[in-house]
C-alpha positions in Angstrom: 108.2 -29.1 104.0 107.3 -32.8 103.8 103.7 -32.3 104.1 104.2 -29.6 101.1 106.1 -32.0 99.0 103.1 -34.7 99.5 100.3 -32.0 98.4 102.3 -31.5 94.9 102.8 -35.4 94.3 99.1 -35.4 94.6 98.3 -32.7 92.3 100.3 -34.4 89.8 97.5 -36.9 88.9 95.3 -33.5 88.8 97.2 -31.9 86.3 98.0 -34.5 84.3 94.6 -35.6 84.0 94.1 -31.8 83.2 96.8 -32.0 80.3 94.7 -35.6 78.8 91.4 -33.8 78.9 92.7 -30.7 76.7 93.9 -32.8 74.6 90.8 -35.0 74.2 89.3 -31.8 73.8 91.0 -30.7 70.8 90.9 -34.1 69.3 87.1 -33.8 69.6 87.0 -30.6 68.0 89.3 -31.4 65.4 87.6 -34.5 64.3 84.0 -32.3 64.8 85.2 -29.6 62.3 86.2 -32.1 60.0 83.4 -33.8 60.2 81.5 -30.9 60.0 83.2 -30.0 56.6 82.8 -33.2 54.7 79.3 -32.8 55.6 78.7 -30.0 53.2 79.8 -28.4 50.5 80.3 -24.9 49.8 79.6 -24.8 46.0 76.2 -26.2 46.8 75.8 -22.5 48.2 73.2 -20.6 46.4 75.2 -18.4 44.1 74.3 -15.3 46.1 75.2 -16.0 49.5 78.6 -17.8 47.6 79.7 -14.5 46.4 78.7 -13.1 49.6 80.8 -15.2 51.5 83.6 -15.6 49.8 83.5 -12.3 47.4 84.1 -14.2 43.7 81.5 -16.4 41.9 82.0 -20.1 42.1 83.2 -20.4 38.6 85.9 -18.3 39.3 86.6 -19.4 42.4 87.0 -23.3 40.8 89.3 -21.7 38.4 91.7 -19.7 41.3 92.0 -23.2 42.5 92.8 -24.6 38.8 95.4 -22.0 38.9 97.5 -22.1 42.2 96.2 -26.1 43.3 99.6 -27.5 41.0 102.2 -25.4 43.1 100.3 -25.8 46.6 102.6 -28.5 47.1 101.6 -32.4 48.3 99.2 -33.7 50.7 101.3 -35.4 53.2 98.3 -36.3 56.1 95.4 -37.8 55.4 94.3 -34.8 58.3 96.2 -32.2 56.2 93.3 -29.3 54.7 91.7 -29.7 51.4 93.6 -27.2 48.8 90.0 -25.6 48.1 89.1 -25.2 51.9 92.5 -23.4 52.2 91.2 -20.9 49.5 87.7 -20.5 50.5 89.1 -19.8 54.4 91.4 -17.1 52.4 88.6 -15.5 50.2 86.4 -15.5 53.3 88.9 -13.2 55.0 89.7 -11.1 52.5 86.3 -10.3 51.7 84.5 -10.1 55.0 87.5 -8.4 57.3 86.2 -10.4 60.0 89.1 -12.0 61.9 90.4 -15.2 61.8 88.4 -17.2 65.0 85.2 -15.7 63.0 85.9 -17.2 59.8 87.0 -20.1 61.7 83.2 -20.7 63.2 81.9 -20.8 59.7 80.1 -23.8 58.9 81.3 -23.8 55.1 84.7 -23.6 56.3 84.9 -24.9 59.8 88.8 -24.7 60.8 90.8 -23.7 63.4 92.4 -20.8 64.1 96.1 -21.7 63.0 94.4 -23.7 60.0 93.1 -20.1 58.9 96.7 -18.6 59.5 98.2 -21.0 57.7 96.0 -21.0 54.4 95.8 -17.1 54.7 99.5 -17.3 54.2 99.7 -19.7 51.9 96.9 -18.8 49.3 98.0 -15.0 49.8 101.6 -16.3 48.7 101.2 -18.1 45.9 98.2 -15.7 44.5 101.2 -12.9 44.9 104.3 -15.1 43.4 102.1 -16.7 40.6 99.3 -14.8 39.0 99.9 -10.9 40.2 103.1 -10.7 37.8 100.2 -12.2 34.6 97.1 -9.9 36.1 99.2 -6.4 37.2 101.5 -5.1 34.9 102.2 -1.5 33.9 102.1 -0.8 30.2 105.0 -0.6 29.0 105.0 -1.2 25.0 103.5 1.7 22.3 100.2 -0.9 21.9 99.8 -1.2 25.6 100.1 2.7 25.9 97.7 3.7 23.1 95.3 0.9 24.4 95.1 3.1 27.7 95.2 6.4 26.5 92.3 5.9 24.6 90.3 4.9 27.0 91.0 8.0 29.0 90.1 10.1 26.3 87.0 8.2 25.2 85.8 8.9 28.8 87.5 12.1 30.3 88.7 13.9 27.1 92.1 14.0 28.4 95.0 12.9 26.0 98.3 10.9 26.7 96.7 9.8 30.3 98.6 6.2 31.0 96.9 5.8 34.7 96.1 7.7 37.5 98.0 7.0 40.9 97.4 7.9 44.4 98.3 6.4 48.0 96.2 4.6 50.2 96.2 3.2 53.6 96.1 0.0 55.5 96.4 -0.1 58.8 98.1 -2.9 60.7 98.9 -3.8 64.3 101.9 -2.4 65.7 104.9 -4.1 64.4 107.3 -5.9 67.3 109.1 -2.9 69.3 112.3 -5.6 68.6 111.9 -5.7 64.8 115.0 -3.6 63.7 113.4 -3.7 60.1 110.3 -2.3 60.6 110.7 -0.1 63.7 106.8 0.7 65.0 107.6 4.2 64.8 108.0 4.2 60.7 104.3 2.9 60.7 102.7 5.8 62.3 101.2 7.6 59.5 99.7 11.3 60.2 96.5 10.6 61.0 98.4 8.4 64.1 97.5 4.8 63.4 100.1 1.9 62.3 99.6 1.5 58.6 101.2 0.5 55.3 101.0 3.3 52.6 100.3 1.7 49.6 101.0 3.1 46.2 98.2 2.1 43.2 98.0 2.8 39.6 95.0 2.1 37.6 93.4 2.9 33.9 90.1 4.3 33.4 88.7 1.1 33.4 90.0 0.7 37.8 92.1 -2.1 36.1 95.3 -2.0 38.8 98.3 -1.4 36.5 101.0 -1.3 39.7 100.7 -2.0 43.0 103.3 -1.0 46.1 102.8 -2.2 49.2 106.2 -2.4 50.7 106.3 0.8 52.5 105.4 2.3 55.9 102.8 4.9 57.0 104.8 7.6 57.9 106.0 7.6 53.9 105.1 10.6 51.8 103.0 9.7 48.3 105.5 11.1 46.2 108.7 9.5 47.8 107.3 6.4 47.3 106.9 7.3 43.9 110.4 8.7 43.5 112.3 5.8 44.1 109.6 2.9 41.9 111.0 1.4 39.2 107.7 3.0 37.7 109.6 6.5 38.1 112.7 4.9 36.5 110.8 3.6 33.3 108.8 6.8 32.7 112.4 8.8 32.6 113.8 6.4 30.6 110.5 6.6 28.6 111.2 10.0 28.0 114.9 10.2 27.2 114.1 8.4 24.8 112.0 10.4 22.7 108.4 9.2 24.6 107.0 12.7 25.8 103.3 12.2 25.2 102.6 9.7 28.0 101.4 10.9 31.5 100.3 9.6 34.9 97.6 11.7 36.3 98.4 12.5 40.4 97.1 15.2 42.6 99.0 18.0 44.4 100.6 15.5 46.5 103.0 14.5 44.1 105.6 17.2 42.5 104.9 17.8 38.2 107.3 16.0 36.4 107.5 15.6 32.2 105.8 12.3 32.6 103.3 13.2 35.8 100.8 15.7 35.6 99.6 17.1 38.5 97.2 20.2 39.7 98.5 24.1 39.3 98.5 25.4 43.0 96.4 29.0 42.1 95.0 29.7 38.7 92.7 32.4 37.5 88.6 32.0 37.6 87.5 30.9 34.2 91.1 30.6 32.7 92.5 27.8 31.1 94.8 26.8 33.9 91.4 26.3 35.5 89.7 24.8 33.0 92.9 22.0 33.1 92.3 21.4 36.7 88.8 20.7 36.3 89.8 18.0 33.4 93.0 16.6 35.4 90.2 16.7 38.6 87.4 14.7 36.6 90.5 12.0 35.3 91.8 11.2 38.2 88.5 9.7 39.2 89.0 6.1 38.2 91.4 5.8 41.4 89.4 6.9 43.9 86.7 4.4 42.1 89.4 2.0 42.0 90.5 1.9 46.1 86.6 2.4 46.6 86.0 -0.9 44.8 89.6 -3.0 46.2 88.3 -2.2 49.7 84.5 -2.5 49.0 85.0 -5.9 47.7 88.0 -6.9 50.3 86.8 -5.5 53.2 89.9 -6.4 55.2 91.5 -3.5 53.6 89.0 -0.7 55.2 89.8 1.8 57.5 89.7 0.9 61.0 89.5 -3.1 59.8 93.0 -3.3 61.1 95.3 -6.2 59.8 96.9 -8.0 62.4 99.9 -9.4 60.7 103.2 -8.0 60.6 104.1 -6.0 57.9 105.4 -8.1 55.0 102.7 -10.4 55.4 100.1 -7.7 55.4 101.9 -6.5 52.3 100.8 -9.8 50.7 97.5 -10.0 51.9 97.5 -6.4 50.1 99.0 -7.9 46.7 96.3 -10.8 46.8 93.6 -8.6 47.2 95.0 -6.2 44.2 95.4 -9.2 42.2 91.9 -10.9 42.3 90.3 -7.6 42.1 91.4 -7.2 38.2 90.9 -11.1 38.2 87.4 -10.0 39.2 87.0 -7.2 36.9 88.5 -9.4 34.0 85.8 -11.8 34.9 82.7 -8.9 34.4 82.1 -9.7 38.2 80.3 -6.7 39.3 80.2 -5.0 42.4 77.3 -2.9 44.0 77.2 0.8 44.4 77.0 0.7 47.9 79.7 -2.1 48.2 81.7 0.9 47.1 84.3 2.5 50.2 84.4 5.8 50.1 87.3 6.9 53.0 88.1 10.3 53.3 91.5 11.4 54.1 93.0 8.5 52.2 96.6 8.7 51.3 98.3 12.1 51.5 95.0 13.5 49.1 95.3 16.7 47.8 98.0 17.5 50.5 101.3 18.8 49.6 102.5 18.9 53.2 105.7 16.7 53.4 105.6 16.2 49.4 109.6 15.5 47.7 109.9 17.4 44.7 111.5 16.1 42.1 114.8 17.7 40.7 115.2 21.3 39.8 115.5 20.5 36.0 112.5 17.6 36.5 110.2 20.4 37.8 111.2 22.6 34.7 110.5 20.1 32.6 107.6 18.7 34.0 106.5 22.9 33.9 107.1 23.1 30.5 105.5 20.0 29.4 101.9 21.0 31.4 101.4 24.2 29.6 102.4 22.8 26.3 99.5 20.7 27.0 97.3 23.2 28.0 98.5 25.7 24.8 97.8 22.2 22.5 94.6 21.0 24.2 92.7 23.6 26.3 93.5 26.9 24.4 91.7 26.8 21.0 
């Protein structure tokens, strides 16, 4: 025992000396990646590899730091990140998918792995609690609503169109088996992955009008829809007198006065058909739309799973949504082939597991489509 007791007092040198040299370690590397990025500077970047890298020009990226830099709080360390690093390290992310330790080893924005978690958070935050209420907001005045609903017709020939909404997925890692709030199994959508099931609206322009990302997987389209305060205004909306506005869904969601949707079996050549076609060819813009969110923030794509817990993810989801209209606002295109196209997204035209609305809604919602189609398509 006392021979025992004499081996660990000697390994205690050992391990201590262990404990210095990690530390030295990380001070090195510390001191290397700052080093490293005062060395450069990423809006010396040729413009095309900038936009590559970080998914926004450098004019606009200068100006998302105008915006948020004043509420990013005050340098405290001389050590502490640069505010712009923090949303270069962000942009970074959110455009390439790649995960954090990747983004990390990136000469133009060489920071540790917490460093990354920590902007990430941060920038995703105040981009969510500052500029998404300014840059995605549902119409809800007569000017706003004509605005839209002419730029649906201009393009699709379809009248009293307000936006188009579908469902999409994000997948995420499996929340915490201990998390009573957001128990795994409520993130197991049907195709069997952990995801969030996020609800988008958009014009005919793939400007996002709404944006929902606070439910899970296993969620149906059109429940989530059922219980928005977007469903609220629209009844409201119409109560009042307003039945010429429309959302444009697919057969996943149930026909309501102020959503149009898809007749399940129509005649060859009739004009039930003939309105499918046209409801078909509007609801293009948001399938362009999620094409372009995830083509341009890749961390969104299928199989690019998020590994943050839920609400977190939700924001990452937000920020993305917002700086994609900040993006469109900002005529920054994006390539064709940067364009996602994912199959099976959301509940598509599946009507499996839909919640219809009330028995009188449906009437209503009935009534108002083949008004529309006696007004618009028979003639």
């Amino acid at each position: 025992m006392q021979n025992n007791f004499n081996n660990e007092i000697n390994n205690i040198p050992v391990f201590i000396y262990g404990l210095l040299e990690e530390d030295e370690r990380r001070n090195y590397m510390g001191i290397y990646r700052k080093q490293l990025r005062d060395s450069q500077n990423p809006f010396e970047m040729p413009e095309v590899e900038f936009i590559k890298t970080f998914r926004l020009n450098q004019d606009l990226t200068r100006i998302l730091i105008e915006w948020l830099e004043p509420h990013a709080g005050i340098r405290r360390r001389t050590t502490k990140l640069p505010f712009y690093l923090e949303v270069l390290a962000t942009l970074n992310f959110l455009g390439t998918g790649s995960y954090q330790h990747s983004v990390g080893s990136c000469t133009w924005v060489a920071m540790s792995q917490p460093a990354i978690s920590r902007s990430l958070k941060k920038v995703c935050r105040l981009v969510t609690g500052l500029l998404m209420p300014e840059w995605i907001k549902f119409p809800t005045t007569m000017e706003e609503k004509t605005a839209i609903k002419g730029g649906f017709y201009e393009k699709f020939g379809f009248r009293g169109a307000i936006g188009c909404i579908d469902g999409t997925h994000v997948e995420i890692i499996t929340p915490p088996i201990t998390d009573v709030d957001h128990p795994p199994h409520v993130y197991i959508d049907r195709n069997g992955v952990h995801s969030i099931n996020v609800m988008l609206i958009c014009d005919s322009n793939c400007k996002i009008l709404a944006c929902d990302a606070r439910f899970p997987g296993s969620v149906h389209d059109s429940a989530i829809f059922r219980v928005s305060d977007i469903r609220n205004h629209l009844r409201m909306c119409f109560e009042n007198g307003d039945d010429t506005s429309w959302l444009i869904g697919d057969s996943g969601y149930g026909q309501e006065p102020w959503l149009f949707t898809p007749i399940p079996v129509v005649a060859p050549g009739s004009p039930q058909e003939r309105y499918n076609q046209l409801l078909r060819s509007t609801r293009n813009p948001i399938e362009r739309t999620n094409g372009m969110l995830k083509g341009r923030f890749r961390c969104l794509i299928k199989h690019r799973v998020l590994h943050f817990h839920p609400v977190q993810a939700a924001y990452i989801i937000y920020a993305a949504s917002t700086l994609h209209n900040i993006a469109l606002w900002a005529n920054l295109a994006l390539e064709e082939d940067e364009i996602v196209v994912e199959n099976d997204e959301g509940n598509g035209d599946n009507a499996v597991g839909i919640v219809e609305p009330e028995q009188n809604c449906f009437n209503l919602g009935r009534a108002a489509r083949e008004n529309y189609i006696r007004r618009n398509i028979i003639q």
